[in-house]
N, C-alpha and C positions, 0 to 999 in steps of 0.2 A: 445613291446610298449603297448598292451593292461596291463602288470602291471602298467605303468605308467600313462597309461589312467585311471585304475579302482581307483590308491591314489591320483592323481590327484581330480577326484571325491569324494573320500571321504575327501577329503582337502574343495574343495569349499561347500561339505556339510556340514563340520562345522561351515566353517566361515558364510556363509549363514544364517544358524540358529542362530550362536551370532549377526550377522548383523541383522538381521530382529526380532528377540528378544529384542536388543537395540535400533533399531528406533520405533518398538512396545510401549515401553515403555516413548519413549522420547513423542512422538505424543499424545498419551493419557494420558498422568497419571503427565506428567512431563511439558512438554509446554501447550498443549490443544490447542484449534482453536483460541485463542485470541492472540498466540506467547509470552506467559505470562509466566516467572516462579518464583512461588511465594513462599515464603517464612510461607504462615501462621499467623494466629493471634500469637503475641506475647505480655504477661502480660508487661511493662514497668511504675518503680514508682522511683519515686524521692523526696527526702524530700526537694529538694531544687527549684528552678526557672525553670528549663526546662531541659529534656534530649535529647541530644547532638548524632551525632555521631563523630565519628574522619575523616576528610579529606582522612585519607590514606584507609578505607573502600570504598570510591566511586573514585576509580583509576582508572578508565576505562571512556572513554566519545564513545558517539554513540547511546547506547539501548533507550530506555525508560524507566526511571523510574519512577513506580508509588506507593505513600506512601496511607495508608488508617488507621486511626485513629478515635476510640470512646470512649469516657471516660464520667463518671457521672457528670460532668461538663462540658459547654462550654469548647471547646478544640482549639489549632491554632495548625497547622501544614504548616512548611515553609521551606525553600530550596536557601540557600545563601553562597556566600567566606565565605570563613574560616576567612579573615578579616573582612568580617562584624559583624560574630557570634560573632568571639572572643576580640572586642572592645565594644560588647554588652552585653557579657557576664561577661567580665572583674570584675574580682573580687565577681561575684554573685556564690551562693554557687548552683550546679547542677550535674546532673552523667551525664558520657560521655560514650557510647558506643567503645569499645576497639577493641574489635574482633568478628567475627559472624562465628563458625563452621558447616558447613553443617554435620546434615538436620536443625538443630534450637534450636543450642547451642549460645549464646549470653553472653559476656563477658564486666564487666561495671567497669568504677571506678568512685567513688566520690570526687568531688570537692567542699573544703571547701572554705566558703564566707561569704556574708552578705546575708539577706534574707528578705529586704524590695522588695515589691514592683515594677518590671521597668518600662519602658514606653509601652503599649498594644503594642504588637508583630503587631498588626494586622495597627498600624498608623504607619508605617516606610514603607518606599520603597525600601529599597535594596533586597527587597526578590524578587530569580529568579522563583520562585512557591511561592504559600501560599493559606492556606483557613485555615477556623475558624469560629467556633462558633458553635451550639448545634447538638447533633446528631453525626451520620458517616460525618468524615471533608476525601478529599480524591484529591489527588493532580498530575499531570502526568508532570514529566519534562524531555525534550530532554538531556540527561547527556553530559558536554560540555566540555573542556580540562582544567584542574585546578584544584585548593584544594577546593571545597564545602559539607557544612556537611547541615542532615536535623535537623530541631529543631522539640520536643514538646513540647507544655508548657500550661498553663493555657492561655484563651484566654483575663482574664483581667490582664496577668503577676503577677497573686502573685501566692506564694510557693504551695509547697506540690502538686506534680503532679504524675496521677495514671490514665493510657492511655491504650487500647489495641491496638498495633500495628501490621499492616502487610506490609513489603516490597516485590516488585512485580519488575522483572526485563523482557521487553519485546525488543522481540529480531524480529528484523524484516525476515520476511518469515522463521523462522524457525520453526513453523508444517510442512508448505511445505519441506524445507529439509529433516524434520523428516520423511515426509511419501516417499520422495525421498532414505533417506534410508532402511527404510522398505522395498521400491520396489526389492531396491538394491539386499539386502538379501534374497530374495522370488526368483531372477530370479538368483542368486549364488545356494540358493539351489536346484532350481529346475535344472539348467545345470550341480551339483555337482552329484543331483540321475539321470539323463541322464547318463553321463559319466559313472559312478561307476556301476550301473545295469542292463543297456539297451545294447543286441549285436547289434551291425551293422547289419540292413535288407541286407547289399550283403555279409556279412560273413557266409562262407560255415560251417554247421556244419556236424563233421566228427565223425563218433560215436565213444566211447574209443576203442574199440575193430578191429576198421580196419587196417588195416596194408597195409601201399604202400609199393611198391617194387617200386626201382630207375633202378632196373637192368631187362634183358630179357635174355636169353639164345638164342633165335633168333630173329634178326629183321624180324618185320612183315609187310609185305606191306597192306593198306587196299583202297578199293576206293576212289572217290573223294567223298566230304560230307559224311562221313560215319564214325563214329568214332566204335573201337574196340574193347570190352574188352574181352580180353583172358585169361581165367583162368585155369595156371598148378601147379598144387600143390594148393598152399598157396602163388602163389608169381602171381602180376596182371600186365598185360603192355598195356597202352592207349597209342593211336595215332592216326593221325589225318593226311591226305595227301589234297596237293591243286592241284588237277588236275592232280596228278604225284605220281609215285611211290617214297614212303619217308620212310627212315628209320624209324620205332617210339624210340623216346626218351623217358625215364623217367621223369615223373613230379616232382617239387618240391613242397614241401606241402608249402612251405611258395611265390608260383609265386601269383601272382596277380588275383584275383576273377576272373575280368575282363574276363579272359583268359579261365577260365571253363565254355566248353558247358554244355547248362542245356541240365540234361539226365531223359528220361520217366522209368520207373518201368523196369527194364531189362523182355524180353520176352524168349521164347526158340522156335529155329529156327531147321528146321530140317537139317544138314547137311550130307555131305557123311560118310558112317559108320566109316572111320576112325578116326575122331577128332568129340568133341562133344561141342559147342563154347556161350557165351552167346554176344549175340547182342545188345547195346544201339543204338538206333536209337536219332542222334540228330532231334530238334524239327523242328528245317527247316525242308521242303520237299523235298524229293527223286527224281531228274532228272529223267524221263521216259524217255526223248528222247536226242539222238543226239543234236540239236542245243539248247533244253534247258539247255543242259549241255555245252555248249558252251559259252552260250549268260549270263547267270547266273552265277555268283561270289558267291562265299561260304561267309555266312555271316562275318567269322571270320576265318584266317588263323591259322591251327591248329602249335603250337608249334614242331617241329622236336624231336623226344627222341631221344637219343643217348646211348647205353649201358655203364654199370657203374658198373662193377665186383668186388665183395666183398663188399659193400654197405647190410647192413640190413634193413628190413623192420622200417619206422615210424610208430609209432604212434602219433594220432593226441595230438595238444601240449592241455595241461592243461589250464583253463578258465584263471586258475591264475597263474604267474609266477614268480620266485622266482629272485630276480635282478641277480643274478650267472646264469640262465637261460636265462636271458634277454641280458645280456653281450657276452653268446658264441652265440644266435642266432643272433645277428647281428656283430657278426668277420665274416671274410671271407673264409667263408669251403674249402675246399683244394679236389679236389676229385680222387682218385688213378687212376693209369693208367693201363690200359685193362693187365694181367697177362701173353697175348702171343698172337702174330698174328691172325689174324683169316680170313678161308681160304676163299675167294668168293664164296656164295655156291647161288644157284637160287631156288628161294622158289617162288613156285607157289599161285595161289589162291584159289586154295584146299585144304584144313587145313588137315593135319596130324594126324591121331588118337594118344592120347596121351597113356602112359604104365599105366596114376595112374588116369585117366581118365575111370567111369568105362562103358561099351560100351552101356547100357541098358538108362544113360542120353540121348544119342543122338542114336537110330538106325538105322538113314537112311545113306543109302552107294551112295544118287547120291550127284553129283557134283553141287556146286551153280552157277549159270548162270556167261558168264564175261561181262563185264562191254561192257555198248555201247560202239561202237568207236565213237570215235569226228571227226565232221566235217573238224574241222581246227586244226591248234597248237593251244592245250589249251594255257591259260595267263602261267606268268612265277611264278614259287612257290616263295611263301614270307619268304624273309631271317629266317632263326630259330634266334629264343632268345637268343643261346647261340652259338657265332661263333666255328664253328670246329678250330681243329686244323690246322697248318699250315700242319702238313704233310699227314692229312686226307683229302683227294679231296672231295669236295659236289657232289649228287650224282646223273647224270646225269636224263636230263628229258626226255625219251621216247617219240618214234613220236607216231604221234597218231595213225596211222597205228598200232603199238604196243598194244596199251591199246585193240584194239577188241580181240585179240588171242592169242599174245604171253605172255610169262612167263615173270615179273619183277624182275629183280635181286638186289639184296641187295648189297648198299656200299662195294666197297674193302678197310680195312684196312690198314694202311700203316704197313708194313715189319717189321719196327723197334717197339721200344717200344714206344706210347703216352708218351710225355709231361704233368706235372703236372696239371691239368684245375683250375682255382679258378672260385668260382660263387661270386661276390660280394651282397653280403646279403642285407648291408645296403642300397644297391641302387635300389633295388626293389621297385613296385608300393607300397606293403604294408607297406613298413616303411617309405616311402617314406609319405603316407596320413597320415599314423599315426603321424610322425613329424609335417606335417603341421597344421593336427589337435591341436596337443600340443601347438604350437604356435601363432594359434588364441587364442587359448583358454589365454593362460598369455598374451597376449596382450590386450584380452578383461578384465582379471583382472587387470591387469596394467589400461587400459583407468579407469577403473570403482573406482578403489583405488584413481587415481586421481583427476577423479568427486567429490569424497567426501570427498577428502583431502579436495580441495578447495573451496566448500561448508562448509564443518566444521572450515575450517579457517578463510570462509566467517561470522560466528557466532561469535567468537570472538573479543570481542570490541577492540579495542586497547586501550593501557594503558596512561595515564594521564602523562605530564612532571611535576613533582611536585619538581625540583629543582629552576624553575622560580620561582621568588616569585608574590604572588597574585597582576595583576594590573587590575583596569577598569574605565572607565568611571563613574566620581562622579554621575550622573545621568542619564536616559535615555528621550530624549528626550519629550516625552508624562507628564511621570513623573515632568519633571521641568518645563512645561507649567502649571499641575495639582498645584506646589507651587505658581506659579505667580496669578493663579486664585485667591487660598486660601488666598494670602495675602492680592490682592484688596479688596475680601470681610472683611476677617479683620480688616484690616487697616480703611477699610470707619464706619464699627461698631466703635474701638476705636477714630477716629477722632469725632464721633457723640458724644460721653459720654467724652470725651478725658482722657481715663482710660488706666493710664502708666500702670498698669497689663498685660490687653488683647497685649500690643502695644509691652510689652516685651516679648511676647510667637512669636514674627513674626520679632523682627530688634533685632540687636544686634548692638556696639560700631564700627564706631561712628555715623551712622545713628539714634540708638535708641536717643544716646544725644542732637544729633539736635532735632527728635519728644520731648521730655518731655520736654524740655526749650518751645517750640510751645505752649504745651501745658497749662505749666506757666506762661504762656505770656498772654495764650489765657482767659486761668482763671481769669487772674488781670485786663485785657481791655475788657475782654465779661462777666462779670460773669451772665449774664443773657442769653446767647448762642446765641447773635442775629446771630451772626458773625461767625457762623460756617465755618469750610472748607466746600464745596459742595462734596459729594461725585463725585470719577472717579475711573475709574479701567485702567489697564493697556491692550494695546489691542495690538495683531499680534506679541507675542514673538518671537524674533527668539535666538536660545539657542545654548550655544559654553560649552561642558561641557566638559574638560581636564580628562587624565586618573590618577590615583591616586594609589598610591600602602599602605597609612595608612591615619589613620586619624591627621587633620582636613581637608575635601575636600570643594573643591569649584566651584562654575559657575558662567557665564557669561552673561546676557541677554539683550537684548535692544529690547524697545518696544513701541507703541507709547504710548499715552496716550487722554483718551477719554475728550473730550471737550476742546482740545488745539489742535491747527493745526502749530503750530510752533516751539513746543519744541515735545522731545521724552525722554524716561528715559533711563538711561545706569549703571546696578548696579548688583551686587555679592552679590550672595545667600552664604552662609557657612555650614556645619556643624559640630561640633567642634567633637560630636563621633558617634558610629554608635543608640545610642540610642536618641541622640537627635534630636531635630528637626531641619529643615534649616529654619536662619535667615538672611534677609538682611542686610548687612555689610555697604556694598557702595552705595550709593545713588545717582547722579547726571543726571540734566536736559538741556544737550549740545540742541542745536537752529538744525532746519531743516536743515541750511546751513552746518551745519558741517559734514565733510567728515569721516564715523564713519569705524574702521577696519570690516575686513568681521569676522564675529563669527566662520562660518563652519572652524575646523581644526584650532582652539585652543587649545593649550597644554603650560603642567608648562612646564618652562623655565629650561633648565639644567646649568651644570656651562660653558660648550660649548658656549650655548646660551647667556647665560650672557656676555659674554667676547665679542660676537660676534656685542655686540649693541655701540653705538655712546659713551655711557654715563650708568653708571652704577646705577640702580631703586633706589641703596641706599645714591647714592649721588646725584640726581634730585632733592628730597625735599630740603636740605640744599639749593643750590645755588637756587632753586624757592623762598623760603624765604628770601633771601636774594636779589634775583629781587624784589621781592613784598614790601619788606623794605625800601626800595632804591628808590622804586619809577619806572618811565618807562627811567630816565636819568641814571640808573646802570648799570656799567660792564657789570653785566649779562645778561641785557636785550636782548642782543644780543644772546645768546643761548635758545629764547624760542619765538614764537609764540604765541603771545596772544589771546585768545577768545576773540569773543562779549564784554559777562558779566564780564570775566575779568577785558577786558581796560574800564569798565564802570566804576567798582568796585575798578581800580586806581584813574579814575577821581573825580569819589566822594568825597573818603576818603582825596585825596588833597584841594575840595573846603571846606570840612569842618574843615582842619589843619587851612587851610588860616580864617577862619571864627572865629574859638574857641581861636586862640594865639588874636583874636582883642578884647576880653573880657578885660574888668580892672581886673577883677580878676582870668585873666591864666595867669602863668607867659609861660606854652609852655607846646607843643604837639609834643606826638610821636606814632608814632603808628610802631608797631612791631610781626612781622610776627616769627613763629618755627615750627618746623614739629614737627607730635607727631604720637605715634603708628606705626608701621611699614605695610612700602608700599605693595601691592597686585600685583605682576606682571604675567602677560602671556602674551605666544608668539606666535603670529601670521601668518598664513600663510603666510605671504609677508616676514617674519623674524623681522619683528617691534617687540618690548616691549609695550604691555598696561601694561600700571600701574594704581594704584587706590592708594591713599594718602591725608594725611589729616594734616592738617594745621590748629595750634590758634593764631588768631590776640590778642593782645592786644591796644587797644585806648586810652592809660594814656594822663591827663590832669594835668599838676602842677598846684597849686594853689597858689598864689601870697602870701608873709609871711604875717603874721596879718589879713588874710579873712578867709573865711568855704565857703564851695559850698556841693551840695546836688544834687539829681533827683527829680527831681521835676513833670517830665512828660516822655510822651514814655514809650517802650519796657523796659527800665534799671529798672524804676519803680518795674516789678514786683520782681527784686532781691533786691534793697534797694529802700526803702520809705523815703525821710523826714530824712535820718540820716545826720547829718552836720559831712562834712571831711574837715578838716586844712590842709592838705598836697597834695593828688593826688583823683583824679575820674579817676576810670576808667570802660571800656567797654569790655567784652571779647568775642569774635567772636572763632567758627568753621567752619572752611570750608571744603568740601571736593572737590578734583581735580581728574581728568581724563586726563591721557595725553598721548600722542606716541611718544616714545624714536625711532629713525629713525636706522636704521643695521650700523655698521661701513663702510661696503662697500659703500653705497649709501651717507650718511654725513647728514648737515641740521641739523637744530635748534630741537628742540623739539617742539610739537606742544599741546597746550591746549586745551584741547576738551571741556571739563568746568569747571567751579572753584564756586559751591553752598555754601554759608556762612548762617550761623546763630548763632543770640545772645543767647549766653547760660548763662551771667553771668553782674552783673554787682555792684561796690563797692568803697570806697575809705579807704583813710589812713589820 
């Protein structure tokens, strides 16, 4: 096992040093303490509107990305859908970043266009980051799941753009990992050169040149505590007795540390001239007396030898071993059996001079003392290590009356021939440690592999579904209170000058057409301005803005309105693309009393949806006109709920039929309602249809044969003065409506939330 132990080590030395080499590298040089990895200044020029990246570069949502851009010019830098850019960019001529190779290779293609002008990058709201304007512009966005690309561009949107860019990717807690792995690698390598270099402090080192002998020519009895070594020839035999005379057995060089008493520097003892002996003294101390040798247990029970005939001497094994080596020292040795009986012979405590022994090492001829006798029966000897044979008897333990003075005799063999022994190798204490060593050790690489598997996986952003296509909210709430502000102030500016320029940068049709007849009107009855609108602004928005996947997107708001306590406005911003601006569409001012839908969890209508309501968006305006024509005594009237202002704006229009046909010269009146433009629907929490729709009256008057009729006063004035018509006058009216289509499930009329008119026209024939 120690080969396996020492490649073992030099396994975990390597990897260690690429381990801690690579988070080395990642912690300093590559992430740094900010968990930043960045990219570098990169030149970036464009002869066209702004460079671009492509959607599929920022596939990944989680990190932090931060852009950093300087350029000789006021610069914008900004960070939006792929739908916003690319209904922005639409048709403008710009390069798009393609591909980026690490370490900071950049790959671009040019897109041809037109090269006017857009609208300032920096007045649009769909950007999910942005900054711009002089200097280093530098931006940090949470990367979010979808197609987004970063723009740069001039920050007044015209051509020719030439930027220094750097992209920076921050990765949460990865210096920490980084140095987590570094550690990693530092504590691999340093257990790699443990293993691979360091011996074991309880590993006996045995010098090349000793040679154990497994066999003895006689067994030798030795006292209790007292270990033996006898040296005849070239061949040595240790043994070790518990209180009893015991054969000595043969050690194995591969038994267990544990089990070897430490021995002091052998000394030389005088013995009887016949034999001349060397003595290790174990480090315990020597019993002096009777009942200390009684009362006192041998530190460690000496192992039993047992003779082992025809066995050669070992040598101790090599530091390093060969796997062919490693393979037979853990099979299971086989060890031959004794060559012939052997006769019970009684071997005293008087060692025997040996023939090649030569007499001058030892030359004393007395006899060494015999061992105290014991007071009591010594304890009983501890099983040897390795069971005798079945037909070898263990060997009895003498009374203690014995151990003062008689002669010990040595085991009788059995008759016949010993039985094959095996010593099973691999089940020894040392291979036994060695394994388990092995085994922490890969399961402490195993745990540590998986710390940083899943820390390293933990780095890893995950990657973006870029098969959905881009949806989001037309606006974010902050954002579409920011428009409603900008248009009260607006608004109240062009209402003061009543300048249809300013008026059309903020409404669009058909709201804007109501404002500029206002202001026609307002021009031909005030031209000295007594009569201004007072300014108001719109106050306590609350905003329903629907998700949208292209353009033209839209929202919802309703709000009050400052210096009136009994109306509130209810009306739809739009934007028709991503460069334009949002303008109010719908306009109308439903009464406090009206029961208005909740905003929150407004969304466009699907065809689901559609299908799901009372009456379809597209055909409520026809048969509304068609009530409104009819008067409040039509068919239809039954399928609609009328507002306030509504049923005011029936009764009116009838007292004044009744009024205009009593003329001599009307011959008759009609008034006649159409829908125009196409209606505005979303659907509602509850499952209702708001709609938004709009409606022109006309007020024709016949004129009696052989008469002329004219305007002569009023609102109609400011479109005809003084012109004489022989046939018909008429009036043209817009209105716009608000109204809630009720679920199919639930049933009921439709309900008018409000119906805002005005004169935009007026003529005859």
């Amino acid at each position: 096992m120690r080969f396996a132990r020492t490649a073992l080590g030099l396994l975990l030395t390597l990897i260690g040093l690429v381990v801690g080499i690579a988070g080395a590298a990642a912690a300093f040089w590559l992430v740094g303490p900010d968990n930043t990895i960045s990219t570098g200044g990169r030149s970036l020029t464009s002869a066209g509107l702004a460079v671009v990246t492509a959607p599929d570069l920022l596939d990944r949502h989680g990190p932090t990305l931060r852009v950093s851009v300087t350029g000789s010019k006021p610069v914008f830098v900004g960070i939006a859908q792929d739908l916003d850019v690319t209904d922005y960019l639409n048709g403008a001529a710009h390069t798009r970043v393609i591909r980026y190779d690490v370490p900071s290779t950049i790959s671009t293609q040019t897109m041809r266009g037109f090269e006017h002008k857009l609208t300032p990058p920096g007045d649009l709201d769909w950007w999910v980051a942005k900054s711009g304007g002089n200097g280093n512009q530098s931006i940090a966005w949470p990367m979010q799941d979808g197609r987004y690309s970063v723009v740069v561009m001039n920050a007044d949107g015209t051509p020719a753009v030439d930027a220094n860019v750097s992209f920076g990717i921050e990765l949460h807690r990865s210096f920490g990992i980084s140095l987590l792995i570094l550690g990693a690698g530092i504590a691999a390598l340093a257990l790699g050169i443990t293993l691979a270099f360091r011996r074991s402090p309880d590993e006996p080192v045995v010098p090349a040149s000793t040679a154990i002998s497994l066999t003895t020519s006689t067994p030798t009895t030795i006292p209790t505590a007292t270990a033996l070594s006898t040296t005849t020839g070239t061949e040595t035999t240790l043994g070790m007795t518990a209180g009893a005379s015991t054969p000595v057995r043969g050690v194995s060089p591969f038994a267990p540390v544990d089990d070897v008493p430490a021995y002091r520097a052998p000394e030389v003892r005088s013995v009887p001239d016949e034999a001349t002996e060397r003595l290790a003294v174990i480090s315990q101390p020597r019993p002096t007396s009777a009942a200390q040798l009684q009362t006192e247990a041998p530190v460690r029970p000496a192992r039993p030898s047992r003779p082992i005939p025809g066995v050669q001497p070992l040598r101790s094994a090599p530091m390093l071993m060969t796997p062919a080596a490693v393979a037979k020292a853990k099979s299971r040795a086989a060890l031959p059996p004794t060559s012939a009986p052997t006769t019970p012979t009684t071997a005293t405590t008087t060692a025997q001079p040996s023939a090649s022994t030569p007499s001058a090492s030892a030359p004393s001829s007395s006899t060494p003392p015999a061992p105290t006798p014991l007071a009591s029966t010594p304890p009983a000897p501890t099983p040897p290590a390795f069971a005798p044979s079945a037909s070898t008897p263990p060997a009895p333990t003498p009374p203690a009356s014995a151990l003062a003075g008689s002669t010990p005799t040595a085991p009788t063999p059995s008759a016949s021939t010993a039985p094959v022994e095996t010593l099973p190798l691999v089940e020894s204490p040392e291979f036994t440690k060695s394994d388990e060593a092995v085994k922490r050790t890969a399961a402490l690489l195993a745990s540590g592999a998986l710390l940083l598997t899943a820390t390293s996986c933990g780095l890893m952003p995950p990657k973006n579904n870029l098969t959905v296509p881009d949806r989001r909210p037309a606006v974010t709430i902050a954002d579409a209170k920011a428009v409603v502000t900008k248009y009260s102030e607006l608004n109240n500016k062009a209402n003061q000058t009543r300048d249809n320029k300013l008026a059309a940068t903020i409404e669009a049709e058909p709201t804007l057409a109501q404002t500029l007849a206002g202001y026609q009107i307002g021009r031909k009855l005030d031209a000295a301005g007594k009569t201004l609108e007072k300014p108001f602004t719109f106050t306590d928005p609350v905003v329903g803005a629907p998700e949208f996947t292209a353009y033209p997107m839209r929202f919802v708001v309703t709000t009050g309105v400052s210096g009136s306590t009994d109306t509130r406005q209810l009306g739809v911003w739009e934007r028709q693309s991503a460069g334009a601006p949002w303008l109010l569409t719908h306009s109308v001012y439903p009464g406090r009393s009206i029961d208005l839908p909740a905003m929150e969890g407004v969304r466009t209508p699907s065809r689901a949806d559609v299908a799901s309501l009372a009456t379809h968006p597209a055909a409520v305006a026809p048969t509304l006109a068609a009530y409104l024509t009819g008067g409040p005594k039509a068919p239809e009237a039954k399928l609609f709920t009328a507002s306030p202002g509504m049923a005011k704006l029936l009764e009116q229009r009838a007292k004044s039929k009744h009024a205009d046909a009593a003329e001599p010269y009307i011959a008759a009146v009609t008034d006649t309602y159409k829908p125009t433009g196409t209606p505005v629907t979303f659907m509602t929490a509850d499952g209702e249809g708001l709609v938004f729709l709009a409606l022109t009256e006309q007020y024709l008057q016949r004129v009696e044969p052989g008469s002329n009729a004219y305007w002569t006063s009023g609102e109609a004035t400011a479109f005809s003065s003084k012109v004489k018509f022989t046939q018909t006058l008429h009036q043209d009216y817009l209105h716009q409506v608000a109204l809630v289509i009720p679920a199919r499930t639930t049933g009921g009329p439709v309900r008018i939330l409000s119906m805002d008119g005005q004169l935009t026209g007026a003529g005859g024939s």
